[in-house]
Every structure is written in C-alpha cells, then in structure tokens.
C-alpha positions in Angstrom: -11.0 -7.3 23.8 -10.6 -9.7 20.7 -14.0 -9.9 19.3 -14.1 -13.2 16.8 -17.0 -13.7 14.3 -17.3 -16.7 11.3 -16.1 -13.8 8.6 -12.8 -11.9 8.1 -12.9 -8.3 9.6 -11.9 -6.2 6.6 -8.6 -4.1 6.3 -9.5 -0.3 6.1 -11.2 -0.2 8.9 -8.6 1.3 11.5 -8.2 3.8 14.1 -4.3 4.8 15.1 -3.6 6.4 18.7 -0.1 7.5 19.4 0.2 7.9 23.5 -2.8 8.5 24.7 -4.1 11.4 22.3 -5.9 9.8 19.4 -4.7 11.1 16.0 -7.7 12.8 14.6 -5.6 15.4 12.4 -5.8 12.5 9.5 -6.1 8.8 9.0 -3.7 6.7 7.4 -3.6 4.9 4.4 -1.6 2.2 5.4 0.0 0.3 8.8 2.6 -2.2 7.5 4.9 -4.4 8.8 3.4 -5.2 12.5 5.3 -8.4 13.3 7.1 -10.1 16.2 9.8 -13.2 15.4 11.1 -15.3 17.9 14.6 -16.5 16.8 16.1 -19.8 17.0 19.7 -21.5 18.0 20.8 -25.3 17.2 22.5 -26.8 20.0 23.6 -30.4 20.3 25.0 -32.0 23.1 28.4 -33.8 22.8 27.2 -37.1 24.3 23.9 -36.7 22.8 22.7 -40.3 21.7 20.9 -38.6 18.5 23.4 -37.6 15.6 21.2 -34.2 15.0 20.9 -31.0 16.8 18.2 -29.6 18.9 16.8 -26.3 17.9 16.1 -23.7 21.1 14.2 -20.4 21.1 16.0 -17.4 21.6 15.2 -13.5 21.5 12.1 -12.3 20.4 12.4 -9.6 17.9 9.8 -6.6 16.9 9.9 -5.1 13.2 10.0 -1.7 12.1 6.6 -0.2 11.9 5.9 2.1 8.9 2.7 4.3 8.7 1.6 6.0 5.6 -0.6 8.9 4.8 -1.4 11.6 1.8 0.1 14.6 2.7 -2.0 16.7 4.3 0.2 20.1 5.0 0.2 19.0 8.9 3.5 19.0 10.4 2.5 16.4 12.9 4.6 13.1 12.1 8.0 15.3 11.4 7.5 17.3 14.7 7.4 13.3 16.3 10.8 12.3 14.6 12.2 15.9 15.3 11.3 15.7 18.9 13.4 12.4 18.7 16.5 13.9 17.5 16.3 16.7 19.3 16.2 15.0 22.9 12.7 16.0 23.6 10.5 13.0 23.0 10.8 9.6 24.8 9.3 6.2 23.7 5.6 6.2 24.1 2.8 3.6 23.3 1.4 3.8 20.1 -2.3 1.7 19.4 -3.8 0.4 15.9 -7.7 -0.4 16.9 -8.8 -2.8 14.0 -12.8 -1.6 13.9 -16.0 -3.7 12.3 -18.2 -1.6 9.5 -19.6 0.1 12.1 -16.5 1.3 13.9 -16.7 -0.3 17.0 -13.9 -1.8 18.0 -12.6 -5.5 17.6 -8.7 -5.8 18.1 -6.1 -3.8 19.7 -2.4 -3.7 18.5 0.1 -2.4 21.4 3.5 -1.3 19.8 5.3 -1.3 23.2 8.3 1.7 23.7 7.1 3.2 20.0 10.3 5.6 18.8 10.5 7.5 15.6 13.5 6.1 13.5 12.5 7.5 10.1 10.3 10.4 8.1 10.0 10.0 4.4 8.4 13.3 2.6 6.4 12.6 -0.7 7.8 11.9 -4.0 7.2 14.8 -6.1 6.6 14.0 -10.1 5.4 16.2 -12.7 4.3 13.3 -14.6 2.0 11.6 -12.8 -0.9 13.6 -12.3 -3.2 11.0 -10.5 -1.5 10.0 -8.1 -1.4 11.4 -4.5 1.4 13.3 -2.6 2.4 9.9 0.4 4.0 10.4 3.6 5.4 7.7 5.4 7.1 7.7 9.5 8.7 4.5 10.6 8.6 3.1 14.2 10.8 1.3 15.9 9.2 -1.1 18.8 10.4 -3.1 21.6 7.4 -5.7 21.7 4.0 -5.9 19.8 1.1 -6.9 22.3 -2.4 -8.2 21.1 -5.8 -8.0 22.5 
C-alpha cells in the first residue's frame, strides 16, 4: 500500500488504530521509537585461512513503542494497561497509518502482538502555565511490519 512521490510526506499527518477499532476518542501528539534491529554474532572458524572473524545475523529485535497525547479526561489508554495486569487483555495489533494533506492514506505501520508495558500520567507543575497536561502508554511489540 506504500504510495511513493519525489517529496517527503510530512510527520503530523497520522491516524492510530489499536485492534481493529480506530481510536477516534483523541489523536496523538507523538508515535516514537517504531524500530526493528537485527543483531549480529562474530564467529571465526578455527582453520579459517583469514586471521579475522566473520560477522552473522542473529535475532531480530522490536523496540518499545511509546505513544503520547494531552490529557483529555478519557480513561481509555489506563483501562488498556489495566486490562493487561489484570489478566483480561491479550496482545492485539496495533496500526499507525502515515496520511498525505489530504488524509488519504500512504503507509501502514503493523506493530505485531502490541502489549501494554507502561502508563505514564502527566506531570503536574504550578509553574508552567503554557504548557499542556501529556500522557504517554508504552508498547511492547514482537515485530514491526511495513506496507
């Protein structure tokens, strides 16, 4: 479904889906850390004419996915990670849709077996009075699929 053009598709443009409900209560601000890594071994045979080692791929790895959003007063992303510790949710799909300036969509970002691992609630200062109240949830992925 990848949809190339000459120019960059800008950043803000983004629609999240968690299982197959879209998430229309909010947007968020921010989807960071949406990586896979595929890790490496040296091995070097003993009889091996070459006096260096060889280097072979191992595992592929997934990072932790952490989504952000201005609080809202929606209890939406703690009731995911609460349904986690309390036995009741299992790992489910979760789908960023990267979207053109007209919203239609150009890219699709599978995180594969999507589990809640963290909830952060806002930091709350009396200080600052500009700046907004930030939620953040953390996922933990098995793989990260592109299309």
């Amino acid at each position: 479904m990848a949809t190339s053009r000459p120019s960059p598709y800008h950043a803000f443009n983004f629609l999240v889906q968690f299982g197959n409900a879209a998430t229309t209560n909010a947007g968020f601000q921010e989807v960071k850390g949406m990586s896979i890594e595929v890790t490496s071994s040296e091995y070097r045979v003993g009889n091996s004419p070459v006096n260096y080692s060889m280097k072979v791929s191992g595992l592929s790895k997934a990072t932790d996915i952490t989504f952000s959003r201005g609080l809202i007063g929606l209890l939406d992303l703690y009731q995911l990670i609460d349904a986690v510790r309390t036995g009741i949710q299992t790992p489910q799909d979760v789908h960023v849709q990267a979207q053109d300036e007209a919203h239609n969509p150009v890219m699709t970002f599978t995180l594969k077996n999507a589990r809640p691992i963290r909830y952060t609630a806002p930091t709350f200062n009396a200080k600052t009075g500009t700046e907004v109240a930030i939620e953040e949830l953390v996922l933990a992925i098995e793989d990260l699929l592109v299309e």
